[in-house]
N, C-alpha and C positions, 0 to 999 in steps of 0.2 A: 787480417793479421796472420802471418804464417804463424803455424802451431809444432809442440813437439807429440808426440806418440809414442806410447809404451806399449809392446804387443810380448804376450806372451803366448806361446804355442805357436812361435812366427816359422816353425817347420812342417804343421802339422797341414793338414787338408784346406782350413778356412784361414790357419793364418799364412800359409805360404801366400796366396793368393792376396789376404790383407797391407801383406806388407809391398807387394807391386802396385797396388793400387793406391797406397799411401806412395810410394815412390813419385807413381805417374800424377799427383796429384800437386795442383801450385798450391794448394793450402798449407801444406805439411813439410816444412822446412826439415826435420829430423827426426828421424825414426829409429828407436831404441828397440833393441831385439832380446830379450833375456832366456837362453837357452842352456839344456843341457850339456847339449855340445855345441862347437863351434858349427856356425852356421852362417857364412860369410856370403855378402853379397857384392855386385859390380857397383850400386849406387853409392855414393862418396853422402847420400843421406843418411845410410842406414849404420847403425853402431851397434855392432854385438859383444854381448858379454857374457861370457858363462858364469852361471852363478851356479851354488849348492843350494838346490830349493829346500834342503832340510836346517839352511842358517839362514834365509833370505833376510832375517832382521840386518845383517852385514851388509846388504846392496842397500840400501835404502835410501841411498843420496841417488841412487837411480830409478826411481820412483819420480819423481820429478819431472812433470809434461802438462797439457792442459786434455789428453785423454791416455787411459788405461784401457787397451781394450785386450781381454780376457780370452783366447780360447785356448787354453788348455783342456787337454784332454785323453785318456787312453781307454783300455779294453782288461777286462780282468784277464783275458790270456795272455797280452802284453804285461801287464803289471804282475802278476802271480796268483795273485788272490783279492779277494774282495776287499780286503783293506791298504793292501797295497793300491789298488785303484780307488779307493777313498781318499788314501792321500793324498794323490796327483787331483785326482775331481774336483775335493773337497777343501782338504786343509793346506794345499801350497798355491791355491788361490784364494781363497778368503784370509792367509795371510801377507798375502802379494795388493791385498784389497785394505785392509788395515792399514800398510805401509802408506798406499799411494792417499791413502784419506789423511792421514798423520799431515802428509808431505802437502795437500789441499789443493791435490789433482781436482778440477771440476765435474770432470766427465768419466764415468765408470762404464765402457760395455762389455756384457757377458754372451757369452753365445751358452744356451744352457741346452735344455731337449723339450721336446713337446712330453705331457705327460709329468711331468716334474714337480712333484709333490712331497714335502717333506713327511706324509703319513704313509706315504705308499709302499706294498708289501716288495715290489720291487727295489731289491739294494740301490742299482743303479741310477733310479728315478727320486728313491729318496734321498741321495746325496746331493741328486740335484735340488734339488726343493728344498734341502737345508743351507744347501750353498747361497741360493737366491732368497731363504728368511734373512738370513745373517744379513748378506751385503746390503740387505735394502736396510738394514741399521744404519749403516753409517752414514758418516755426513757428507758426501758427495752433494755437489749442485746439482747434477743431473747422473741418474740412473737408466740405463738402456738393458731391457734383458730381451735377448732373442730365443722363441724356443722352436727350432725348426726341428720339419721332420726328418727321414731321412737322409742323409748329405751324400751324394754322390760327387763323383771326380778320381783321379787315382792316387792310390794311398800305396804307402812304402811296405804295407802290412794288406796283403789281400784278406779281407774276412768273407769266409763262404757265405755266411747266410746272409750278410749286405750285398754280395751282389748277387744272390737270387732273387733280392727282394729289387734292390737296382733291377734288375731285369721282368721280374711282378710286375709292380709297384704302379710306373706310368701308365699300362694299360689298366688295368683294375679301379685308378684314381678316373679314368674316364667318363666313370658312371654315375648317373647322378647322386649328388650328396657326397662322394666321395673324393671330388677335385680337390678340394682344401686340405686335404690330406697327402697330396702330393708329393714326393719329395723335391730336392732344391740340391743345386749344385754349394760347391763349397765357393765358387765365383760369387755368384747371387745373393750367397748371407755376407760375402765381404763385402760387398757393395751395396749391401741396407748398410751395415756397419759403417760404413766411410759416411754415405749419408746423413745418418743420425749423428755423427761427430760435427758435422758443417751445420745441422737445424736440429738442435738436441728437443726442442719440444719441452713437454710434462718434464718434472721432478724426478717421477719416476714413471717409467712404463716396459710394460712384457708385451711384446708383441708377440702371438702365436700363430702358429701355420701359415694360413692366407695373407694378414695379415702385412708377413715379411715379402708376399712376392708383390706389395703393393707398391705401385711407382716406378716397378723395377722391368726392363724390356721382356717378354716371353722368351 
């Protein structure tokens, strides 16, 4: 049965890459884009809409798909400050998650972080970890959290110490015990994400590090 898709962060690293693969995919008849800015694309699938993520209760008839998948995301130097990047992390996707549970979207995925604890002295980590208590409230049919480590690819925003670690990282992860620690491209987490949309599995489930490169080509 073609399906519709709602991606938000459909500009960023994981969702640029989600929404070509939902393009190139025959499952996915329509693909809804909800962005900042306009963010247009060549396929006659894809439908973007600039919303103000600080009224999103006003989109809410666009909410409406048989999956939500989630990756927004920014950097506190991006955003200004730590609550500024709470916002964006935190409160304009778990009210983006509300809407599409109202609206009795099935399928909810998140792309979150490895580490993500809602106790964690880390600001960053605990937003994610509040993000992913909340959502797993609601009443979605099926829940998908990814927490990858982390994401390389190129970004419209070069951050220094992601690519020294991008440059670390894969050697260092060679050693034993420490493969699963690995990082993953932004391609790799869309395409667990497409997958789990076609065989949603469990209720709920977090898949972390290794986990998400399972099934998936080297």
């Amino acid at each position: 049965m073609a399906k519709t898709a709602i991606v938000l962060g459909a500009t960023g690293l994981v969702g640029q890459a989600l929404v070509e693969q939902l393009v190139n995919s025959d499952n996915f008849t329509h693909v809804v884009t909800l962005t900042r800015r306009p963010a247009p694309h060549q396929s006659p699938k894809v439908e973007n809409h600039v919303v103000n993520f600080d009224q999103l209760e006003d989109y809410q008839s666009l909410f409406s798909g048989d999956c939500l998948f989630s990756c927004l995301g920014t950097t506190k130097k991006q955003a200004g400050s730590i609550a500024a990047q709470r916002q964006v992390d935190l409160d304009y996707q778990l009210a983006a998650a509300q809407l599409a549970a109202k609206n009795a979207v099935p399928h909810y995925l998140l792309v979150s972080s490895s580490g993500a604890n809602a106790e964690s002295l880390s600001a960053y980590l605990k937003m994610k970890g509040e993000l992913e208590q909340q959502v797993l409230q609601l009443p979605f049919k099926h829940i998908s959290i990814l927490q990858p480590s982390l994401l390389l690819g190129s970004r419209d925003h070069a951050r220094a110490g992601e690519q020294f670690a991008a440059w670390l990282l894969p050697t260092l992860c060679k050693l034993p015990g420490l493969r699963k620690y690995r990082p993953i491209t932004g391609d790799q987490v869309a395409k667990k994400l497409l997958a789990l949309s076609l065989a949603p599995g469990p209720a709920q489930q977090t898949l972390v590090l290794d986990q998400i490169f399972e099934g998936l080509p080297e």
